[in-house]
C-alpha positions in Angstrom: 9.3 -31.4 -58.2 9.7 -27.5 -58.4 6.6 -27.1 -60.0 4.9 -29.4 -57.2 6.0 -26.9 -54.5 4.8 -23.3 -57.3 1.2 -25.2 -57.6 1.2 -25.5 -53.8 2.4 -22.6 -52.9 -0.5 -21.5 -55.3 -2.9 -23.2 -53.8 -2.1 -21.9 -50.3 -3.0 -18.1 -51.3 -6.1 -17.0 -50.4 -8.0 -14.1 -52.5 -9.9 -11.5 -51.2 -12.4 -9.7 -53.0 -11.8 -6.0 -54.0 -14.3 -4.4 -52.0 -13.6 -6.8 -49.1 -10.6 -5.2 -49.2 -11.2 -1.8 -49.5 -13.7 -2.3 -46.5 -10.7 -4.0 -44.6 -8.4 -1.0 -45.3 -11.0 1.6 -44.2 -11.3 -0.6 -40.8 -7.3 -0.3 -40.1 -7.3 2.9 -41.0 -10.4 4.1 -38.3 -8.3 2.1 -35.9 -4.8 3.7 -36.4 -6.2 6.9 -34.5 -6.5 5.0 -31.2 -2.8 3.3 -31.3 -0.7 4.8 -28.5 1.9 7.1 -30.1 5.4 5.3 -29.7 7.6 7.3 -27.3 11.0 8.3 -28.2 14.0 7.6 -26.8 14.6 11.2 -25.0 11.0 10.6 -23.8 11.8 7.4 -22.5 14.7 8.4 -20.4 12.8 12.0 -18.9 10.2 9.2 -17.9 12.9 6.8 -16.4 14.6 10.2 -14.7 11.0 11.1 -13.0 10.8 7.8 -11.4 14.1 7.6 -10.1 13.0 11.2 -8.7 9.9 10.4 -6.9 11.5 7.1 -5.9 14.5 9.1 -4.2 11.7 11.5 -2.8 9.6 9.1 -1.4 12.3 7.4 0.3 13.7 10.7 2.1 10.4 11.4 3.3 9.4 7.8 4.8 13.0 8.5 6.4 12.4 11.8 7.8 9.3 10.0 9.7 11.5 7.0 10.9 9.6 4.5 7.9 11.9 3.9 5.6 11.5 0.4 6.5 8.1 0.1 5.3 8.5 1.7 1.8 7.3 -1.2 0.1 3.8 -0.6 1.7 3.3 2.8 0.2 2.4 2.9 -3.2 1.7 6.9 -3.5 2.4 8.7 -7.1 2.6 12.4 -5.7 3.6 13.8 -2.5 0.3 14.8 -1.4 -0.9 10.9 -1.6 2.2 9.9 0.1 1.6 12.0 3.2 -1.9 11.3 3.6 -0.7 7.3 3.5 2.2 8.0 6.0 -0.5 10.0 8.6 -2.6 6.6 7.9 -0.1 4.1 8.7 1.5 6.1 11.7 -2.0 6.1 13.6 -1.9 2.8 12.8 1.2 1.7 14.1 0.0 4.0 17.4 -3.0 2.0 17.7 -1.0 -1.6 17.1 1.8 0.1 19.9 -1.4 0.6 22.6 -3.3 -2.4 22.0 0.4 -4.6 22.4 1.9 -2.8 25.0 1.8 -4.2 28.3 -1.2 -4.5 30.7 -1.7 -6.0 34.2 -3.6 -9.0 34.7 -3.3 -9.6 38.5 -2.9 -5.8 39.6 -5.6 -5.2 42.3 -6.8 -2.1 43.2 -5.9 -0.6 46.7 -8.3 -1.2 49.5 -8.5 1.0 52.0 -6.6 -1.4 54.8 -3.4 -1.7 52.4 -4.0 1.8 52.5 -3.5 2.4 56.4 -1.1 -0.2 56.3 1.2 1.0 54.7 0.9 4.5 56.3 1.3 2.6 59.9 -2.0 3.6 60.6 -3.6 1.1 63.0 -6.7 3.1 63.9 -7.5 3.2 60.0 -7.1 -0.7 59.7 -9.6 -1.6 62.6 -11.7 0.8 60.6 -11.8 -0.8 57.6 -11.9 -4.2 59.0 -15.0 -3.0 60.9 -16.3 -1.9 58.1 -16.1 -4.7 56.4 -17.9 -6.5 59.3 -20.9 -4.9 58.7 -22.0 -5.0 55.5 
Protein backbone atom coordinates (compact mmCIF):
# COMPACT_ATOMS: atom_id res chain seq x y z
CA UNK A 1 0.00 0.00 0.00
CA UNK A 2 2.95 2.38 0.78
CA UNK A 3 4.49 1.94 -2.34
CA UNK A 4 0.94 2.67 -4.04
CA UNK A 5 0.88 6.17 -2.42
CA UNK A 6 5.46 6.61 -3.42
CA UNK A 7 4.38 5.66 -7.21
CA UNK A 8 1.62 8.28 -6.96
CA UNK A 9 3.10 10.67 -5.43
CA UNK A 10 5.60 10.06 -8.29
CA UNK A 11 3.45 10.36 -10.81
CA UNK A 12 2.01 13.64 -9.53
CA UNK A 13 5.47 15.59 -10.13
CA UNK A 14 5.78 17.36 -12.92
CA UNK A 15 9.41 18.05 -14.67
CA UNK A 16 10.55 21.06 -16.07
CA UNK A 17 13.13 21.23 -18.47
CA UNK A 18 16.57 22.96 -17.57
CA UNK A 19 16.39 25.79 -19.65
CA UNK A 20 12.72 26.19 -19.04
CA UNK A 21 13.84 26.78 -15.95
CA UNK A 22 16.51 28.91 -16.16
CA UNK A 23 14.20 31.09 -18.41
CA UNK A 24 11.55 30.97 -15.49
CA UNK A 25 14.14 32.11 -12.89
CA UNK A 26 15.42 35.03 -15.10
CA UNK A 27 11.51 36.07 -15.45
CA UNK A 28 11.09 36.34 -11.37
CA UNK A 29 14.07 37.79 -11.01
CA UNK A 30 13.23 41.00 -13.80
CA UNK A 31 10.05 41.13 -11.78
CA UNK A 32 11.37 41.28 -8.15
CA UNK A 33 12.52 45.08 -8.98
CA UNK A 34 8.90 46.20 -9.27
CA UNK A 35 7.59 44.47 -5.81
CA UNK A 36 6.69 47.19 -3.31
CA UNK A 37 9.41 47.24 -0.58
CA UNK A 38 7.63 45.85 2.68
CA UNK A 39 7.39 48.70 5.27
CA UNK A 40 8.56 48.22 8.71
CA UNK A 41 7.02 48.39 11.70
CA UNK A 42 8.39 51.98 12.82
CA UNK A 43 7.32 52.99 9.26
CA UNK A 44 4.02 51.64 9.82
CA UNK A 45 3.22 53.45 12.89
CA UNK A 46 4.94 57.28 11.60
CA UNK A 47 2.27 56.42 8.81
CA UNK A 48 -0.58 55.53 11.22
CA UNK A 49 0.65 58.87 13.48
CA UNK A 50 0.29 61.15 10.15
CA UNK A 51 -3.11 60.16 9.71
CA UNK A 52 -4.31 60.48 12.99
CA UNK A 53 -2.60 64.06 12.43
CA UNK A 54 -4.30 65.32 9.43
CA UNK A 55 -7.43 63.62 10.67
CA UNK A 56 -7.24 65.74 14.01
CA UNK A 57 -6.38 68.76 11.69
CA UNK A 58 -8.93 68.48 9.36
CA UNK A 59 -11.52 68.24 11.97
CA UNK A 60 -10.36 71.59 13.88
CA UNK A 61 -10.50 73.33 10.84
CA UNK A 62 -14.10 72.18 9.55
CA UNK A 63 -14.85 73.35 13.25
CA UNK A 64 -13.35 76.67 13.17
CA UNK A 65 -15.87 77.19 10.09
CA UNK A 66 -18.94 75.80 11.92
CA UNK A 67 -18.67 72.14 9.54
CA UNK A 68 -17.63 69.83 11.59
CA UNK A 69 -20.76 68.13 10.88
CA UNK A 70 -20.04 67.57 7.32
CA UNK A 71 -16.52 65.98 7.70
CA UNK A 72 -17.43 62.97 5.98
CA UNK A 73 -18.01 65.05 2.77
CA UNK A 74 -14.43 66.37 2.50
CA UNK A 75 -12.01 64.03 1.44
CA UNK A 76 -8.87 66.54 1.15
CA UNK A 77 -5.14 65.08 1.85
CA UNK A 78 -3.35 68.54 2.58
CA UNK A 79 -4.56 71.63 3.99
CA UNK A 80 -4.51 73.59 0.91
CA UNK A 81 -7.11 70.98 -0.80
CA UNK A 82 -9.16 71.12 2.25
CA UNK A 83 -9.69 74.92 2.22
CA UNK A 84 -10.30 75.18 -1.36
CA UNK A 85 -13.22 72.31 -0.67
CA UNK A 86 -14.58 74.15 2.47
CA UNK A 87 -14.77 77.75 0.29
CA UNK A 88 -16.70 75.24 -2.25
CA UNK A 89 -19.12 73.82 -0.05
CA UNK A 90 -19.78 77.15 1.96
CA UNK A 91 -20.93 78.99 -1.29
CA UNK A 92 -22.83 76.18 -1.67
CA UNK A 93 -24.57 76.00 1.32
CA UNK A 94 -25.12 80.14 0.74
CA UNK A 95 -26.69 79.39 -2.47
CA UNK A 96 -28.99 76.30 -0.98
CA UNK A 97 -29.79 79.06 2.18
CA UNK A 98 -31.12 81.79 -0.67
CA UNK A 99 -32.80 79.63 -3.00
CA UNK A 100 -34.82 77.96 0.45
CA UNK A 101 -35.35 80.80 2.28
CA UNK A 102 -38.60 82.30 2.28
CA UNK A 103 -40.33 84.31 -0.54
CA UNK A 104 -43.83 85.91 -0.89
CA UNK A 105 -46.30 84.52 -3.09
CA UNK A 106 -49.35 86.83 -2.65
CA UNK A 107 -47.28 90.09 -1.73
CA UNK A 108 -48.64 92.86 -4.10
CA UNK A 109 -46.86 95.80 -4.81
CA UNK A 110 -48.19 99.25 -3.44
CA UNK A 111 -50.47 101.17 -5.77
CA UNK A 112 -50.52 104.50 -5.49
CA UNK A 113 -54.26 104.69 -3.72
CA UNK A 114 -53.02 102.31 -0.77
CA UNK A 115 -50.49 104.77 -0.87
CA UNK A 116 -52.72 107.97 -0.05
CA UNK A 117 -54.57 105.80 2.05
CA UNK A 118 -52.72 105.16 4.34
CA UNK A 119 -51.28 108.70 4.55
CA UNK A 120 -55.08 109.97 4.98
CA UNK A 121 -54.75 111.59 1.89
CA UNK A 122 -58.14 111.86 0.18
CA UNK A 123 -57.18 114.30 -2.55
CA UNK A 124 -54.44 111.67 -3.58
CA UNK A 125 -57.03 108.80 -3.71
CA UNK A 126 -59.61 110.58 -6.07
CA UNK A 127 -56.37 111.08 -7.99
CA UNK A 128 -55.55 107.86 -8.57
CA UNK A 129 -58.99 106.62 -8.91
CA UNK A 130 -59.29 109.18 -11.68
CA UNK A 131 -56.53 108.10 -13.12
CA UNK A 132 -57.42 104.93 -13.39
CA UNK A 133 -60.66 106.10 -15.13
CA UNK A 134 -58.95 107.16 -17.94
CA UNK A 135 -56.77 104.85 -19.28
Amino acid sequence: MEENKEQIQQEEVETVSKADYDLLVAERDDLIQYKPKEKSEEELALETKQNELWEKEKSLELKSVNLEQFAGFFNAQNSDDLKSQIESFQSLLAEMKASMGYVPKDHVKADPYTIAEQKKDVGGMLQSKLANLFK
